[in-house]
C-alpha positions as CSV (number, residue, x, y, z in Angstrom):
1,X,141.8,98.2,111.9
2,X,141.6,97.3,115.8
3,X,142.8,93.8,116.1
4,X,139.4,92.3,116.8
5,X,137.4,94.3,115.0
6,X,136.2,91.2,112.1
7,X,134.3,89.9,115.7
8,X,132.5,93.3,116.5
9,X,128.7,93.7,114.9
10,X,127.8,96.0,112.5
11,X,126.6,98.5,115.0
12,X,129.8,98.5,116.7
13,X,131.7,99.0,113.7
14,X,129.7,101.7,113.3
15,X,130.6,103.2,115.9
16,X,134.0,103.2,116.1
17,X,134.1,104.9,111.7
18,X,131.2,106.2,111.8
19,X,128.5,104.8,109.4
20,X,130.3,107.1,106.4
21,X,133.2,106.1,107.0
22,X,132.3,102.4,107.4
23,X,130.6,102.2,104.3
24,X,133.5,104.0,102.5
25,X,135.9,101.5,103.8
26,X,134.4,98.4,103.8
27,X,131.6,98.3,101.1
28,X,133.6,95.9,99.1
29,X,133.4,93.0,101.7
30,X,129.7,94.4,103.2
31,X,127.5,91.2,103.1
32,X,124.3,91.8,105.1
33,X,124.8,89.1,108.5
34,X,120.8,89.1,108.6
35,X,120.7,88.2,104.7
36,X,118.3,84.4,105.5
37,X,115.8,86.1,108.2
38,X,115.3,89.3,105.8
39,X,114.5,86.5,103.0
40,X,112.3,84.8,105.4
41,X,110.6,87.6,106.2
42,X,110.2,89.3,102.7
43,X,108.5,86.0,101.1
44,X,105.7,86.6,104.0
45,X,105.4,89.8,103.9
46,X,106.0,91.5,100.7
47,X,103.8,89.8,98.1
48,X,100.7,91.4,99.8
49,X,102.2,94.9,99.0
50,X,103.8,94.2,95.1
51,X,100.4,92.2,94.9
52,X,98.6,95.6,95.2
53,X,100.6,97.4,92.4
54,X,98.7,95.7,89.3
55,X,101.0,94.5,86.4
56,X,104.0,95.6,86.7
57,X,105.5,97.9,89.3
58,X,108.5,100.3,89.5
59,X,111.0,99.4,92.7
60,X,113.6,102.0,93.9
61,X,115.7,99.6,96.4
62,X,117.2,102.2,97.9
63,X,120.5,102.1,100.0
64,X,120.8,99.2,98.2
65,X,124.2,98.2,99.1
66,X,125.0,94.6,97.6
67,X,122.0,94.1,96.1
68,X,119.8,92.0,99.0
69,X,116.5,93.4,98.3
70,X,117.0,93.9,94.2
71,X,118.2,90.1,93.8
72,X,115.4,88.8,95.7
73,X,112.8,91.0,93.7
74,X,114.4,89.8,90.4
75,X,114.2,86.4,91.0
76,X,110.9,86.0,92.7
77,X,108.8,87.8,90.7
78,X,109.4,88.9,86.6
79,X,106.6,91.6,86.0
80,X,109.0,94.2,88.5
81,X,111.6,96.8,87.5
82,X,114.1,96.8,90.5
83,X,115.9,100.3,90.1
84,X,118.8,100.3,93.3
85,X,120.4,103.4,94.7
86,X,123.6,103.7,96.8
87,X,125.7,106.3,97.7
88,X,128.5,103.8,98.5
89,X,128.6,101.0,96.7
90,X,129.3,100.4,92.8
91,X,127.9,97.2,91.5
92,X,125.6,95.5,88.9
93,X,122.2,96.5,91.2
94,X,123.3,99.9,91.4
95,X,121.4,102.3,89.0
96,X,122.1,105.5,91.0
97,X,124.2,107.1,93.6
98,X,121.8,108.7,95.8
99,X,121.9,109.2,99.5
100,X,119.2,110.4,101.9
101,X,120.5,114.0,101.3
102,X,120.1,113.6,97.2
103,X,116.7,112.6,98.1
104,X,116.2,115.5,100.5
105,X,117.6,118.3,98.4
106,X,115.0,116.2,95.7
107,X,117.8,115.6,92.8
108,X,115.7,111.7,92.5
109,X,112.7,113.0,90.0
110,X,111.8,109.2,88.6
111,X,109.0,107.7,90.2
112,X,108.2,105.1,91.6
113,X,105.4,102.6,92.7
114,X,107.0,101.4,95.8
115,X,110.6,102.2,97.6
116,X,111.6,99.8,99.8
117,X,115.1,100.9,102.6
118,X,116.4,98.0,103.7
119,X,118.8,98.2,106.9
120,X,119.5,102.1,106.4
121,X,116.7,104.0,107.4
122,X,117.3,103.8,110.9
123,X,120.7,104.8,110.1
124,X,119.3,108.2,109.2
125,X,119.4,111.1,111.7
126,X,116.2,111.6,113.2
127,X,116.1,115.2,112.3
128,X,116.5,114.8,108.5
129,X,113.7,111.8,108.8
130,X,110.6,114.4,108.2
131,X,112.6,116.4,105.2
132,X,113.3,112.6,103.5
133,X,109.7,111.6,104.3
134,X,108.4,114.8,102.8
135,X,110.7,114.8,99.7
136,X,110.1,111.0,99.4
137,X,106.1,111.4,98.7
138,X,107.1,113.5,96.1
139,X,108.4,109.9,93.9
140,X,106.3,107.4,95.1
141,X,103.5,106.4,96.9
142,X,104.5,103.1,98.7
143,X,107.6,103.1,101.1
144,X,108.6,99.5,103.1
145,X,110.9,100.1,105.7
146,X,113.5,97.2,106.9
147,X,115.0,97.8,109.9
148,X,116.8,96.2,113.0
149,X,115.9,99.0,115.4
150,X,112.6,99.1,116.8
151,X,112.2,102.8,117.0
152,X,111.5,103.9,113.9
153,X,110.2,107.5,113.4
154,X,108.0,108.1,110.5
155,X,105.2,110.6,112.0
156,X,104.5,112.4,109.4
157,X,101.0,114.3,108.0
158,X,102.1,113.3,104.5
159,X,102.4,109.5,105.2
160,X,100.1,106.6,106.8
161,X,101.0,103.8,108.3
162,X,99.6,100.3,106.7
163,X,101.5,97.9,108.5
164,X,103.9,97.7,111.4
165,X,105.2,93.5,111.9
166,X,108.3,92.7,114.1
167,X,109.2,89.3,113.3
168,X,112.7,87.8,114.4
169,X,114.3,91.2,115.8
170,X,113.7,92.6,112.5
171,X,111.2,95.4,112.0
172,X,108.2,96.1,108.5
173,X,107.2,99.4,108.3
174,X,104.5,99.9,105.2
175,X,104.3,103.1,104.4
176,X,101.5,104.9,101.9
177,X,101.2,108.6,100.7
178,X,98.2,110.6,101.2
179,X,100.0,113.1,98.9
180,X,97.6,114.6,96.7
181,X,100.2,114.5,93.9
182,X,98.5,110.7,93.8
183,X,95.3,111.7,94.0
184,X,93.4,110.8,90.6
């Protein structure tokens, strides 16, 4: 560890390990920096889309890492399964261990009513994005991107864009499936 690497940001320290690596190493003491604003955000914007799911509704928080998005789900609302998936970290809000390649070699079969990325899919090389995207309408037919990086990539003939927000230097992408697997 470089001697003032605790005062480098997460991009940085990315960087320098590598975003494996970092995760490998540090996913013990990983606390999102951004945890209030995504908060903040989510109570504005989210109920609209888990409002549209009826009853109850099936969440994959995927890259879930400490659990941000699946706490905040299971204490706001109590009609919603919160499933989380992580490659790296092993806690109480992770249900499974898959990472953007499980999803694009399609080992996740459950499904899913929405599956909300929280601060990884940018993270993801762009030229695995339209394999993911593909392999991801295959389990469900909502996806809510959370990002810090304004260039998102999510062209894609299997996928529409609902909703595109940047509030606070934090970035909503609402994704729905034209998949004909949903069609009725």
């Amino acid at each position: 560890m470089y001697m003032n690497e605790e005062k480098l940001s997460i991009y940085d320290k990315y960087t320098l390990h590598g975003v494996d690596q970092y995760y490998k190493k540090f996913s013990k003491s990983y606390h999102n920096p951004h945890e209030d604003k995504i908060k903040n955000i989510l109570d504005n914007n989210l109920q609209y889309c888990l409002n549209q799911m009826g009853k109850t509704c099936k969440i994959l928080d995927f890259a879930c890492g400490d659990g941000l998005i699946s706490k905040y789900i299971n204490n706001k609302y109590c009609n919603i399964i919160v499933k989380g998936s992580d490659p790296y970290f092993n806690n109480q809000y992770c249900n499974y261990n898959f990472s953007f390649d499980d999803i694009i070699s399609g080992k996740l079969l459950d499904y899913f009513d929405v599956v909300i990325c929280c601060y990884a899919y940018h993270l993801l090389s762009p030229d695995k994005r339209y394999d993911f995207l593909t392999q991801l309408s295959m389990i469900t037919k909502k996806f809510v991107i959370i990002s810090p990086s304004k260039k998102i990539t999510t062209i894609h003939p299997l996928w529409n864009v609902i909703d595109d927000i940047r509030i606070d230097k934090i970035t909503i992408i609402v994704l729905e499936s034209n998949h004909l697997y949903f069609e009725k």
